[in-house]
C-alpha positions as CSV (number, residue, x, y, z in Angstrom):
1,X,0.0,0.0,0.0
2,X,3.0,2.2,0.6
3,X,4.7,2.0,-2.9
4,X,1.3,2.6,-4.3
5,X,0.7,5.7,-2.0
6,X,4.6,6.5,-2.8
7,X,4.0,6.0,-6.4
8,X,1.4,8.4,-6.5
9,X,2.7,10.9,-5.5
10,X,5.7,11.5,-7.7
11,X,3.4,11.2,-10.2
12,X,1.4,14.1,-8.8
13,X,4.7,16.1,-8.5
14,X,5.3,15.1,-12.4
15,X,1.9,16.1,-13.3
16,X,2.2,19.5,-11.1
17,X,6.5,20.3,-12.4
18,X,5.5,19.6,-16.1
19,X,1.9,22.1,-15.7
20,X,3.5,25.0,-14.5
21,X,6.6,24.4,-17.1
22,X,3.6,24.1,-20.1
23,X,2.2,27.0,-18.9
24,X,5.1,29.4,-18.4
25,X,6.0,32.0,-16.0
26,X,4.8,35.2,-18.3
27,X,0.9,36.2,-18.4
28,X,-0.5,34.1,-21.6
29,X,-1.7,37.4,-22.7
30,X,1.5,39.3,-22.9
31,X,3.0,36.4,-24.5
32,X,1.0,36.6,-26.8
33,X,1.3,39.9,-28.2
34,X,5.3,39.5,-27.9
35,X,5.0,37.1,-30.3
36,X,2.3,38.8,-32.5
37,X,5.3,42.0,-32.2
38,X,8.6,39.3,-33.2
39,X,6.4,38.1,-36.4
40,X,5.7,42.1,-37.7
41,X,9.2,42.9,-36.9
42,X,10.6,40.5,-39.4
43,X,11.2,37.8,-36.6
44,X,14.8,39.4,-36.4
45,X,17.5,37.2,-35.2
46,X,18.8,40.0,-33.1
47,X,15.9,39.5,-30.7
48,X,17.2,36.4,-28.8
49,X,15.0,33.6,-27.4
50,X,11.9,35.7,-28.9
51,X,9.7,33.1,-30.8
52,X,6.4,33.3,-33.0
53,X,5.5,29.9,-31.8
54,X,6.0,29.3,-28.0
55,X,8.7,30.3,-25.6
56,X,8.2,32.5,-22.2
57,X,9.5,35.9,-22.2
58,X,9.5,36.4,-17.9
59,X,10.9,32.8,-17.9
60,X,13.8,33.2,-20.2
61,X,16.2,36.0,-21.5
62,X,14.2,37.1,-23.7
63,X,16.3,40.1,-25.5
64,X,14.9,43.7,-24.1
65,X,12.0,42.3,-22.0
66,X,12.1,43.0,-18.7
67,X,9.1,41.3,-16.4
68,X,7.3,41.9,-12.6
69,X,5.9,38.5,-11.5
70,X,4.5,37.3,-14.7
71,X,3.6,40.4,-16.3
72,X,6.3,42.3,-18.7
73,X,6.9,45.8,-17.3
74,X,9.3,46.9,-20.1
75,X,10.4,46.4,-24.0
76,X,13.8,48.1,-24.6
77,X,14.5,46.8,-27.9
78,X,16.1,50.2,-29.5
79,X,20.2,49.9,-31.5
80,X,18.5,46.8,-32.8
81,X,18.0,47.7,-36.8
82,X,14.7,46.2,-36.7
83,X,12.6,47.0,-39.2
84,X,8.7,45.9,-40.0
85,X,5.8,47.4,-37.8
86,X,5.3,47.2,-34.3
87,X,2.1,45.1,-35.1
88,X,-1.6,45.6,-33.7
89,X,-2.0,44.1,-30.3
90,X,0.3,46.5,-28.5
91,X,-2.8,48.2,-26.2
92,X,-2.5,44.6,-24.4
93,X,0.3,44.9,-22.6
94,X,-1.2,46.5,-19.1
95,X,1.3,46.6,-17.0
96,X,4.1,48.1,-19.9
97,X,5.7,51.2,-18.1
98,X,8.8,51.7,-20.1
99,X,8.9,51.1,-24.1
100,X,12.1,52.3,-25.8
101,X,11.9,51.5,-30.0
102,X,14.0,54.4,-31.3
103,X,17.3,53.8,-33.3
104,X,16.1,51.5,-35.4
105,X,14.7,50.7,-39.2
106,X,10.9,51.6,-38.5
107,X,10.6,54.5,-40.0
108,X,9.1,57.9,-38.0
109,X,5.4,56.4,-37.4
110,X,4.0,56.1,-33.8
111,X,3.0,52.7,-32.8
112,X,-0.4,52.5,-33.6
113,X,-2.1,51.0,-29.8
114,X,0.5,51.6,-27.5
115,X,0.5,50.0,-24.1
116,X,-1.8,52.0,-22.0
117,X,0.6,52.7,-19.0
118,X,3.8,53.8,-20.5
119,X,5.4,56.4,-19.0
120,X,8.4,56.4,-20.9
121,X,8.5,56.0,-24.6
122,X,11.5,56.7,-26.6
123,X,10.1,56.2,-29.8
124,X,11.5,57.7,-33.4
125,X,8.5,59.9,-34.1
126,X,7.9,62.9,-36.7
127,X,5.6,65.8,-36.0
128,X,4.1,67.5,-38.2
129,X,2.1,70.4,-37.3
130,X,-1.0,71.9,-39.6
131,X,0.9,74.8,-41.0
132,X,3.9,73.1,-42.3
């Protein structure tokens, strides 16, 4: 009875190690939109670890990503030479304080939803004002 009790419960800690290794560390959500972002940016080799199809940015080095619990906080990606778009699901990120994209190939546009808490943005923008 005790090998079977025994038994069961590694596989219990199996089952429970290999969930929370499916599932990640970073918010599903985030994750994501950080891969939605890597695939409109070219999927640039430059950005390490970052993947269209899986990976976990809070779990891994993920290049530029910084995290707070499972939510990323910041994307400092700029120096890069990206180039593409910055895609369309960036209003996701809540908890994104800190978003750097400038020096890079992107051309002068603004980000079309950025993340709704930034406070810093260093961004390569052009503005152009009615009169000009």
């Amino acid at each position: 009875m005790s090998l079977l009790l025994l038994l069961a419960v590694v596989l219990l800690s199996i089952l429970v190690n290999f969930s929370s290794f499916a599932n990640g560390d970073t918010d599903p959500s985030d994750a994501s939109v950080l891969r939605v972002l890597y695939t409109s940016l070219n999927s640039p080799g430059q950005l390490t670890r970052w993947s269209a199809n899986g990976g976990d940015p809070c779990g891994e080095p993920w290049t530029g990503i910084t995290c707070s619990r499972r939510q990323v906080t910041e994307i400092k990606i700029s120096g890069l030479a990206l180039s593409g778009s910055m895609g369309f699901q960036l209003d996701r990120l809540k908890s994104v304080t800190n978003f750097d994209i400038s020096n890079n190939n992107m051309g002068s546009q603004l980000p079309f939803q950025l993340p709704p808490n930034v406070q810093r943005l260093n961004a390569p923008v052009t503005i152009k004002f009615k009169d000009q």
